[in-house]
C-alpha positions as CSV (number, residue, x, y, z in Angstrom):
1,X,-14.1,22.9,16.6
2,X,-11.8,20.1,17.1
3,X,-14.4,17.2,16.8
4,X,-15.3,19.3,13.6
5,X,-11.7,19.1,12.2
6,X,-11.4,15.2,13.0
7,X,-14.3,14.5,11.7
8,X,-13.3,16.3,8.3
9,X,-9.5,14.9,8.1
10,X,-11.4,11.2,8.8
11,X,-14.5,11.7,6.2
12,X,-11.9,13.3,3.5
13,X,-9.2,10.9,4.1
14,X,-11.6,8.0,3.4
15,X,-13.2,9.5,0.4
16,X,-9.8,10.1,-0.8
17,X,-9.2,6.4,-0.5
18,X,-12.0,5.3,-1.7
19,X,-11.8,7.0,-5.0
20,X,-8.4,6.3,-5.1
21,X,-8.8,2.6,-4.7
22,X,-11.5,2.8,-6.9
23,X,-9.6,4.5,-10.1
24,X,-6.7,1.9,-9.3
25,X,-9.5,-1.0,-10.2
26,X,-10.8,0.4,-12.8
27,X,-7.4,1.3,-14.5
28,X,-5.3,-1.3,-13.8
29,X,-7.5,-4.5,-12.5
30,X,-5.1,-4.3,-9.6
31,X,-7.0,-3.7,-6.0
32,X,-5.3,-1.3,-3.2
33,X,-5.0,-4.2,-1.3
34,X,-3.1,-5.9,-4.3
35,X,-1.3,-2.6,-4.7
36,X,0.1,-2.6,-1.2
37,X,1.5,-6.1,-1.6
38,X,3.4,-5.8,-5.0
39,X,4.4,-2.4,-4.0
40,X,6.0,-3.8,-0.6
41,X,7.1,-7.0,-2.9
42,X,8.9,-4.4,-5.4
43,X,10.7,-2.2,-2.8
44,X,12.5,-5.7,-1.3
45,X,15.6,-7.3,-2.1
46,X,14.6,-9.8,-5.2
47,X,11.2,-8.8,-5.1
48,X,10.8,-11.3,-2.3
49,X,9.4,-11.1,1.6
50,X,9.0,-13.4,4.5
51,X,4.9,-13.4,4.9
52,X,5.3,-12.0,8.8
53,X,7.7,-9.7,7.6
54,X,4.6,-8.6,4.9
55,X,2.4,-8.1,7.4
56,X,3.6,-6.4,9.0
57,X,5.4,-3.8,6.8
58,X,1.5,-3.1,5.4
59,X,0.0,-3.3,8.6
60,X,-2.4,-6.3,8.2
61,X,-2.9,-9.3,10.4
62,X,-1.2,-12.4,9.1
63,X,-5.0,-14.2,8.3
64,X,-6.0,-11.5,5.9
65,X,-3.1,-11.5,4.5
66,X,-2.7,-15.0,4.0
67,X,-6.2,-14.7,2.5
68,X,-5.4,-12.1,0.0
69,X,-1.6,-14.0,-0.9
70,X,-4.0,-16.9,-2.0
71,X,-6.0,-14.9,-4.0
72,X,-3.2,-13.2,-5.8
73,X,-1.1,-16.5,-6.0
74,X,-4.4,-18.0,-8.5
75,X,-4.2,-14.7,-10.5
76,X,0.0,-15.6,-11.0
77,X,0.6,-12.1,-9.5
78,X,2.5,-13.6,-7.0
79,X,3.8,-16.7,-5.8
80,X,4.8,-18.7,-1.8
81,X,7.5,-21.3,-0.9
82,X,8.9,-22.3,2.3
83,X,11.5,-20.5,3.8
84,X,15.3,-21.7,3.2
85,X,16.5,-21.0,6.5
86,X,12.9,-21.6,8.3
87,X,10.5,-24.1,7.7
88,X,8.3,-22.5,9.6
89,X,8.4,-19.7,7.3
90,X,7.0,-18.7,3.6
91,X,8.6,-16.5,1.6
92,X,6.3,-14.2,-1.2
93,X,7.8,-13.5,-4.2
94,X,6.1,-11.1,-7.2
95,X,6.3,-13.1,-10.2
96,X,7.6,-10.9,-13.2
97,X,3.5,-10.8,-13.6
98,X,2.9,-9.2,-10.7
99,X,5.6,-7.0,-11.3
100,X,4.5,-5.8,-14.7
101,X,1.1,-5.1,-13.5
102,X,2.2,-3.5,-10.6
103,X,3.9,-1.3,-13.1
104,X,1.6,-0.6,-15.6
105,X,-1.0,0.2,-12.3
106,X,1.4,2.3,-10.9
107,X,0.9,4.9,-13.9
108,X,-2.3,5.8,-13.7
109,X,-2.8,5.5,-10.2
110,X,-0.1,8.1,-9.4
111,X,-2.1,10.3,-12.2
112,X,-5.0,9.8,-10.1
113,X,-2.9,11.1,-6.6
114,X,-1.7,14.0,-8.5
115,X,-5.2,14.8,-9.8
116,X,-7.1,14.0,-6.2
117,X,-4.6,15.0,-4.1
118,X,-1.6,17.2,-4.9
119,X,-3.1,19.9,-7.0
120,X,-5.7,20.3,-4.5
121,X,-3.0,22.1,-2.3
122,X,-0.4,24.5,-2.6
123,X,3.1,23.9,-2.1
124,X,3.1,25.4,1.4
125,X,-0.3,23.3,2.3
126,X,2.0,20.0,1.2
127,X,4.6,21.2,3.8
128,X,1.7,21.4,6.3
129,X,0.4,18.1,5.8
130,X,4.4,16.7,5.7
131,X,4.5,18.6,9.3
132,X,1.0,16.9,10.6
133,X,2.4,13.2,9.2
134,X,5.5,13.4,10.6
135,X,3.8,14.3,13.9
136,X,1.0,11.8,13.9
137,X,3.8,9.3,13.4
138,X,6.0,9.9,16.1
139,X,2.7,9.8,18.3
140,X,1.8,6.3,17.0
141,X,5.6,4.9,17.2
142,X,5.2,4.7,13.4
143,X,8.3,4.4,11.5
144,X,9.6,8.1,9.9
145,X,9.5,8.2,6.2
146,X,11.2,10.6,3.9
């Protein structure tokens, strides 16, 4: 019974992204990985993040990320320049681009989470999977949110 359950919350869970991520494509042109980095981008002080600090506030390893920075750099959603106060460092900024498309995604792909997502459970079930999060969390030394 319990492999049964973990095998359900893992299969669902990545259906659930994957039809996520693919709606967000398909609406918006932007990808999840793109949607993770503007949305981080958006959330900081003048839209603007150290590239470790990046990293590691979406959990990626600072290759890929440096990867996928390049790739949204040449698409003007976002743009790199050293540090200020460490030349060592590079700072990512979402250009007013990025920002609008993260914007105009950000419509339909929160459509989509109510669609795929919320009104699959009831309010109580929401509580229940708040509970489960919040627990899995604290297990994995993940930061609380909410």
């Amino acid at each position: 019974d319990q492999l049964r359950t973990w095998r359900n919350y893992i299969e669902t869970a990545e259906a659930l992204r994957t039809r996520l991520g693919g709606r967000l494509q398909s609406e918006s042109e932007l990808s999840t990985g793109d949607y993770q980095v503007l949305l981080a981008l958006t959330e900081a002080e003048g839209r603007t993040l150290r590239s470790s600090e990046l990293a590691e506030l979406i959990g990626w390893e600072r290759s890929r990320l440096s990867h996928h920075l390049g790739r949204m750099e040449k698409r003007g959603l976002i743009r790199r320049q050293a540090c200020a106060d460490d030349v060592h460092g590079i700072d990512v900024i979402a250009t007013d681009a990025g920002s609008a498309a993260f914007r105009s995604g950000s419509v339909p792909h929160l459509r989509a989470i109510r669609e795929l997502f919320l009104d699959a459970l009831a309010a109580a079930q929401l509580d229940e999977v708040d509970d489960v999060t919040r627990a899995l969390r604290r297990r994995l030394g993940l930061d609380p949110f909410g």
